[in-house]
ZARODREN-679048 format. One record per residue (C-alpha): residue in three letters; x, y negated, z; residue number from 1. Coordinates in steps of 0.5 Angstrom, whole numbers. Layout:
<rs>
[r 'ALA' [X Y Z] NUM]
...
</rs>
This chain:
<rs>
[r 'UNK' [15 -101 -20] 1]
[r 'UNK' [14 -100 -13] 2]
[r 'UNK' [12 -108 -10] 3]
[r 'UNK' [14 -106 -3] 4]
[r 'UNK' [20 -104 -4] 5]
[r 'UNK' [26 -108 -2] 6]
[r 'UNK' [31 -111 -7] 7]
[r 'UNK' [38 -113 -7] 8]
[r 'UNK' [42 -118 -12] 9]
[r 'UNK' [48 -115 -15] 10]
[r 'UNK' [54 -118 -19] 11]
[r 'UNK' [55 -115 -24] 12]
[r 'UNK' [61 -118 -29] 13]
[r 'UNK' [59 -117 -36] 14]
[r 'UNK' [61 -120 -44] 15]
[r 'UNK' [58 -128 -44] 16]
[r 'UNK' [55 -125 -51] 17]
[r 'UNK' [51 -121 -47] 18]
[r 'UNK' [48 -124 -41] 19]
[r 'UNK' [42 -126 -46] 20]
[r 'UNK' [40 -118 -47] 21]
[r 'UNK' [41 -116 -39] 22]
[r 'UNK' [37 -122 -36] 23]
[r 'UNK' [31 -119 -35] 24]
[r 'UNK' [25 -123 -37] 25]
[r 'UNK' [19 -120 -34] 26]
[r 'UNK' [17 -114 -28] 27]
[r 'UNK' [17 -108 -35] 28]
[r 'UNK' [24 -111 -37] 29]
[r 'UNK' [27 -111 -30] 30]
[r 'UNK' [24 -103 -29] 31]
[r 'UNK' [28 -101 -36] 32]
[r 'UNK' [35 -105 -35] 33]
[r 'UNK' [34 -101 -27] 34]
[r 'UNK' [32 -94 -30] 35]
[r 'UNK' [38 -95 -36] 36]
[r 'UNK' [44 -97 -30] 37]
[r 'UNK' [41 -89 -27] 38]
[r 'UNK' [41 -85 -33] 39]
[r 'UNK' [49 -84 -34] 40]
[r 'UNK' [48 -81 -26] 41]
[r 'UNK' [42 -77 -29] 42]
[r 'UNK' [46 -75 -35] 43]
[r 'UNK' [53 -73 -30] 44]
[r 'UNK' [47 -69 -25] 45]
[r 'UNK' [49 -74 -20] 46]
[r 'UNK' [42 -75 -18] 47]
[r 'UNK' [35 -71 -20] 48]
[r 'UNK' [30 -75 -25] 49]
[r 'UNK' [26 -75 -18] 50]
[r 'UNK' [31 -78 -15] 51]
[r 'UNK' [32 -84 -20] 52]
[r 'UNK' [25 -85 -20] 53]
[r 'UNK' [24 -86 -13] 54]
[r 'UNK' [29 -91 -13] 55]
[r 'UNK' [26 -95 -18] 56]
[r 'UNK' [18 -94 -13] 57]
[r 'UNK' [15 -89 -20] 58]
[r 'UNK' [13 -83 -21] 59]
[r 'UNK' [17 -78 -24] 60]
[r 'UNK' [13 -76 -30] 61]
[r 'UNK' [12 -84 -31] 62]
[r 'UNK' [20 -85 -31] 63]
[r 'UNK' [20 -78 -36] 64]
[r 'UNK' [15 -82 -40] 65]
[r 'UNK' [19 -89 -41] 66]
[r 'UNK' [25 -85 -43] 67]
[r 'UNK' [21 -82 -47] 68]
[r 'UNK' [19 -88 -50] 69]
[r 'UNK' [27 -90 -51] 70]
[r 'UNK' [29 -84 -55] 71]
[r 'UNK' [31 -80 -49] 72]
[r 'UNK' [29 -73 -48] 73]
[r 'UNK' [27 -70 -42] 74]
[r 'UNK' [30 -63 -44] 75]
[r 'UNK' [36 -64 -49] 76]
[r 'UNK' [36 -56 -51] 77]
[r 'UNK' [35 -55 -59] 78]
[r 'UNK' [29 -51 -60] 79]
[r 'UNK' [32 -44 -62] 80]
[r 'UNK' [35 -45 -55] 81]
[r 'UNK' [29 -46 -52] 82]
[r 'UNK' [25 -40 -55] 83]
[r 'UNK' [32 -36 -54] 84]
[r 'UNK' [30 -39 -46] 85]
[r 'UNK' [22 -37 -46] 86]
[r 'UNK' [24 -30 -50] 87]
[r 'UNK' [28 -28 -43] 88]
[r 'UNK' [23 -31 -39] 89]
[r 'UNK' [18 -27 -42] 90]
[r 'UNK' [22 -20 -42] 91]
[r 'UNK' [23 -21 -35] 92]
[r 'UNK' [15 -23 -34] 93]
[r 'UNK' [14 -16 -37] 94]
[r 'UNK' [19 -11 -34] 95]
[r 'UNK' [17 -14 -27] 96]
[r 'UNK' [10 -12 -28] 97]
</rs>
């Protein structure tokens, strides 16, 4: 995360039971517990992977890694879905030349 970045305390009100798992303990944590507040604005096309990343002061790829790394994808198509893609792309690349 961006150390030049300006930040702000919120209140947030949230089950006594779960203070423990939202308090975060070091700069890694507080960048996952951030980057997952976003991903439902991501999810519902509020905002771009782009967007989320230069709020949280990271690159895209490295915001599209760490949801990665969480079990996220970036591109949440099946597989037949994207070869149905790249099949049409590739029929448009061939009549276009």
């Amino acid at each position: 995360m961006n150390n030049n970045m300006t930040m702000q305390a919120v209140s947030i009100k949230i089950p006594n039971t779960m203070v423990e798992y939202a308090t975060a303990q070091d700069e890694n944590e507080e960048l996952i517990r951030n980057a997952m507040i976003l991903f439902p604005y991501i999810q519902k096309e509020i905002i771009s992977h782009g967007k989320a990343a230069q709020i949280l002061g990271i690159h895209k790829l490295d915001l599209i890694a760490l949801y990665s790394k969480l079990g996220i994808p970036y591109l949440d198509q099946t597989k037949e879905e994207l070869e149905s893609d790249l099949s049409v792309l590739q029929k448009i690349r061939s009549s276009a030349i």
